[in-house]
Each structure stands twice: as C-alpha cells, then as structure tokens.
N, C-alpha and C positions, 0 to 999 in steps of 0.2 A: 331346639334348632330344627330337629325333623316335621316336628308340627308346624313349623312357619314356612318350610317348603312346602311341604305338601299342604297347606291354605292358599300357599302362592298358586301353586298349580292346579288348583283346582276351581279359582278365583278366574272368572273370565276378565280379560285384559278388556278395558274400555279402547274402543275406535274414532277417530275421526267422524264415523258415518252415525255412529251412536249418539255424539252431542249434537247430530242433526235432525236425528230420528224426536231427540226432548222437543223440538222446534213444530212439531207434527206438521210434516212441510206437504202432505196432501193438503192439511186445511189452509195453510199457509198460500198454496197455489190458489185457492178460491178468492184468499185473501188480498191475494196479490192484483190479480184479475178483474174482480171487481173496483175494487180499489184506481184500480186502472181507467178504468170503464168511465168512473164516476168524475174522474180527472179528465178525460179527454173529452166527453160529451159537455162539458162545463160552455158555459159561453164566454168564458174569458181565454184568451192563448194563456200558456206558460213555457218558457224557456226550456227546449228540451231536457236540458245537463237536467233541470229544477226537478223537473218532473219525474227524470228515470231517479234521482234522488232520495224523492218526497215518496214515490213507492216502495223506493230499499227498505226509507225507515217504520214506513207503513206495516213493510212484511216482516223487519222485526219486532217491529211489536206484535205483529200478529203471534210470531215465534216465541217473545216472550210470554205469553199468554198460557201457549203450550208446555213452555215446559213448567210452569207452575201449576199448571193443569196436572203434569205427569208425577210431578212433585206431592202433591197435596192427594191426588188419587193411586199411591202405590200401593195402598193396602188393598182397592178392589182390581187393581190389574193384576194385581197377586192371583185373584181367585178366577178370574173371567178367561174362557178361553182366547178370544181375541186380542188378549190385549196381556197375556202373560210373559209372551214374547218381547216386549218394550225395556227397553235399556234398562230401567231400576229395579222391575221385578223380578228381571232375566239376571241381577247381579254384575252387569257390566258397569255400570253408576250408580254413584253413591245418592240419596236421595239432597246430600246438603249442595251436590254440585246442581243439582238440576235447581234449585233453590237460589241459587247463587247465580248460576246463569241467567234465567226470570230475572231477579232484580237489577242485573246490570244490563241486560240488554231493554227491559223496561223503559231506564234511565235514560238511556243513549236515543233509543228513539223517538221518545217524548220530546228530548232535548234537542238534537240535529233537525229533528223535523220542525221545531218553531225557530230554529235559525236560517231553515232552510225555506219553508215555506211560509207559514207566519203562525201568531201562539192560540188562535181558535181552532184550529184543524188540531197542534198539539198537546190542545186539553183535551179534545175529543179522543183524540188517539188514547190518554192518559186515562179517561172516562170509562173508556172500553177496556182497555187490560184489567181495569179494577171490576169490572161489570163481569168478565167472561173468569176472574180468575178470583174474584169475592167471592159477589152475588150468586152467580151460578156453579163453579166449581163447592164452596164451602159449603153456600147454604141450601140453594135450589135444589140440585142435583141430587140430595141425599133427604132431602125434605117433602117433596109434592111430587105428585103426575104429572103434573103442568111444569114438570123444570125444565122443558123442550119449547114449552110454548113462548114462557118469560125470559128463558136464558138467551132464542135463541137468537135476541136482540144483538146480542155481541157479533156473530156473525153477518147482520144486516146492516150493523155500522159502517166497514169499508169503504163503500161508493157514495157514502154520505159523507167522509173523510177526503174521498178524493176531491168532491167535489169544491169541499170546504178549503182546500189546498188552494184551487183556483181563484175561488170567487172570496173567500174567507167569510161564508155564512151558510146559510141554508137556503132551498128552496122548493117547490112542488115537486119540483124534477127528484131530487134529492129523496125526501118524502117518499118520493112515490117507489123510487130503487129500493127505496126500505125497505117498502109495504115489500113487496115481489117476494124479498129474501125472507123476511119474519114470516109470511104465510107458504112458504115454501116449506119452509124446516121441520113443523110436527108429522105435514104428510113425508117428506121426506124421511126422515126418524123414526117413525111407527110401523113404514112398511119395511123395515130393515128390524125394529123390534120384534115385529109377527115371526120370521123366524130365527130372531135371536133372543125369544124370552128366558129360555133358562140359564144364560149367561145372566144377564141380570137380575134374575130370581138369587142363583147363587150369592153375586154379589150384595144383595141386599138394596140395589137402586132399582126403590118405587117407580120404575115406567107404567106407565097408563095400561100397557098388557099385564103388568105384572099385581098391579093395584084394582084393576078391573075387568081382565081380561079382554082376550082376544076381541070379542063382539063387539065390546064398547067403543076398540080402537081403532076395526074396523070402522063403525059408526065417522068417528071423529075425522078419519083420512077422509073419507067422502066429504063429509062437512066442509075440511077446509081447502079444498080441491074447488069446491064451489064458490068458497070467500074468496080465495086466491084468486079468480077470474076476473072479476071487475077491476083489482090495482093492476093487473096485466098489461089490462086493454085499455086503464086511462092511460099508462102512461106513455102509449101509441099516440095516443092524442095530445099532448104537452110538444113544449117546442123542441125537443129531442127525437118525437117518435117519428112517425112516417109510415107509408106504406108498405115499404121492406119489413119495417118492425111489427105491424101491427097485422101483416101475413102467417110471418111467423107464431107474433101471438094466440092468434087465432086457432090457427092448428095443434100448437104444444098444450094452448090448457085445454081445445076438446077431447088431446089422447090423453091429459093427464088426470080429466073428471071421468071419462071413459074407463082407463084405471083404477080409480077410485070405487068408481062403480061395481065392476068386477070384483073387487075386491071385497065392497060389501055384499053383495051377494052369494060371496062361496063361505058353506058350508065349513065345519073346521074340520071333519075327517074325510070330506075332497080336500081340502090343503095340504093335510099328514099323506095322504097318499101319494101325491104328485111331489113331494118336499116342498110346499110352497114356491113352486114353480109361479106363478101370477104374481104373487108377494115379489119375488127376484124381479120378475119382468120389469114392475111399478116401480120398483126401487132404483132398477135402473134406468127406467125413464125421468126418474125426476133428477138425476144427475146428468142426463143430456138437456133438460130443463131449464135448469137455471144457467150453463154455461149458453147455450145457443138464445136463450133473452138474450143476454146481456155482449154477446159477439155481432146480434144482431143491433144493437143497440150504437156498437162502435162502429159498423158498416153504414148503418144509418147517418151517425154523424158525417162521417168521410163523405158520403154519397149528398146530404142535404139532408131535412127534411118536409114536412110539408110547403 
C-alpha cells in the first residue's frame, strides 16, 4: 500500500492543458490559418456558421494528427531535449490516451466536416492525417533526409482543404498555396536543424545535417530559397493575387534568398562562435514568412484583386 502512494505521488497528474499540448496547437494555429486563407480567398461565398465550422473540424484533424504524432514518437521525445518536456515523455499521459484521442478525434472530423462541408474536402482532410501520421511520422521520419522535404506535404494540404470546402475541387489557386508551403518547409526545418543537430543526432532521426552535415544543408536552404521564389510570385498573378500580395511577395522571398544566402556563406566555426545567430535570424524569418503570404493573401481578397 505504501508503494502505491508513493507511485501516486510521485506520478504527475495529467491536466487539461496536457491533452491540448497532444494536439501541438502551435502547428495546429498554422493549420487553422491557412486553412482559413484557402477557404476565403476561394471564388465561391460560404455561409459563415459553414465556414467557422469546416475550419473547427479542419483544426482537429490537424490535432489529431498530432497527437498520433506524439503518440507514435515517445521514444525520441524521450531523448531530445526540446521535446522531453511533452505530456508522455514527461509522464503526465499515458501513451494509449494520446492514441485514443488521434483516433477519435480523426473520426469526428473527417466525419462533421463532409456533413458539413461536403465529402471531397473530407477525404482530403482523411488523406492528410493518414499522410502526416503514416507516411511521415512512421515511415519518413525515421527513414531518409528527405523526411522534411516529402512529409512536408501534410502541412501544405490545409489551404488546399479550405479551398475544397468551398468550391469542392481543386485548382491553380489551390496548387499554387501548395507549392508556397511544401517549398517553404525544408528551408524552414534545416535552418532550426543547423542549430538543433545534436538533438537529433541523439535521437537517431537522419536530418539532412545529421546524415550530411552542416554544408550540405546549408547548400540545400539556399537552393530552395530559390525554387520557392517563382510559386510565390505566380500566385500574385492568379485570380486571388494582386498588387498588395505580390508587394509583399517580392520583398519576403528577396530577405528570405538573402538569408539563405548568408547562410550559405558562413563558415561553421563563425556559426559556433556567434551560437548561430544568422541560423536564428533565418529561422525566424521564414516563420514571419509564410504567415504574412498568406495574411497578405486574405487582405488581397477583402481589398480585390487585379
């Protein structure tokens, strides 16, 4: 009896704010957001109630994604500094609830969402949990370099969901919000890799700094710093962009090639010295990045565009 008090006590009591954290509701706010974006810039109206709806169940499926994420990766949040703080490896949840939660919140908004909106957007939505919570959590991620490049499809679905909400298909506009976020994400990832490699080193997931070092990934952030620039600037040009947007564009991918650039150019013990100060810089520009496309995106609709 003394051993089961003192397990109790020494057992952290699961929170409220815990089965929200399984949800990784930063990613969830990109999720939400874009998602948003892709539904209002659409050319068809939709009924507000529809709409604030179609993006509830959008953002939990984004959430169920994550907690099967968190689920299925507790043995390297286990090890990694950043991520050992997270409800299962901290002991506050048990790894079957965050499993459980994944599949039923999966369910629910797959399911509300093609009652609500219609059932193309809610196989897409169904598409992407299996995509970000298979494909990349199970097999990518612990398998190849490239698990950022291919995975990070799932996060570039969103605006392509919202828009399917609307119109119930696809199109260039759609496409093109894709392209923006898929070629966003490696540069994004790798400049947060450069100085988070030996987290991942521990953990054992093969990142591109980890499988090839630093140089290579510098290399590659440049690279697609540069690819990323042309889906930018088309889709300034599509019936969605404008002038407001394709200002904006203009200016985020020159500091964000700019960056890149920098980036490849430094030296890896100027980096150690400075703590990858530039790496931080870049890192955090591509996170005011993709939010101000895509704000500038929604201002453009409001406003007109071309």
């Amino acid at each position: 009896m003394t051993d089961i008090n003192a397990y109790e006590a020494t057992t952290p009591e699961a929170e409220f704010s815990d089965y929200v954290a399984l949800l990784k509701p930063r990613v969830m706010s990109l999720v939400v957001f874009t998602a948003f974006v892709g539904l209002f810039v659409a050319p068809i109206d939709v009924h507000p109630f529809i709409a604030f709806c179609a993006v509830l169940f959008i953002a939990l499926g984004g959430g169920a994604s994550g907690a099967l994420n968190m689920w299925y990766d507790r043995d390297i949040d286990a090890v990694m500094n950043r991520t050992q703080s997270r409800p299962i490896p901290s002991g506050r949840v048990e790894g079957g609830e965050a499993l459980g939660l994944g599949i039923v919140l999966s369910v629910i908004s797959v399911m509300m969402l093609g009652l609500v909106a219609n059932w193309f957007a809610a196989g897409f939505l169904a598409f992407t949990i299996f995509f970000y919570a298979v494909v990349y959590t199970v097999w990518l991620k612990r398998w190849t370099p490239q698990n950022i490049v291919i995975g990070g499809a799932a996060g570039a679905f969103p605006p392509m969901i919202g828009w399917a909400c609307a119109t119930g298909g696809i199109a260039i506009e759609s496409l093109l919000m894709f392209a923006v976020i898929f070629f966003w994400t490696p540069p994004h990832f790798w400049a947060l890799a450069l100085f988070m490699k030996e987290d991942y080193h521990k953990a054992g997931v093969p990142m591109l700094t980890v499988t090839h070092g630093r140089r290579v990934a510098r290399r590659h952030i440049f690279g697609y710093t540069l690819v990323l620039a042309p889906f930018a600037i088309w889709l300034g040009l599509t019936s969605i962009g404008g002038p407001l947007y394709m200002a904006v564009a203009v200016v985020l991918n020159a500091a964000f090639i700019h960056g890149g650039w920098k980036i490849l150019r430094r030296a890896e013990d100027e980096a150690v010295a400075d703590g990858y100060a530039v790496e931080k810089r870049v890192f955090k520009l591509s996170l005011y990045y993709l939010f101000l496309h895509f704000l500038a995106l929604l201002v453009q609709s409001w406003m007109g565009g071309w």
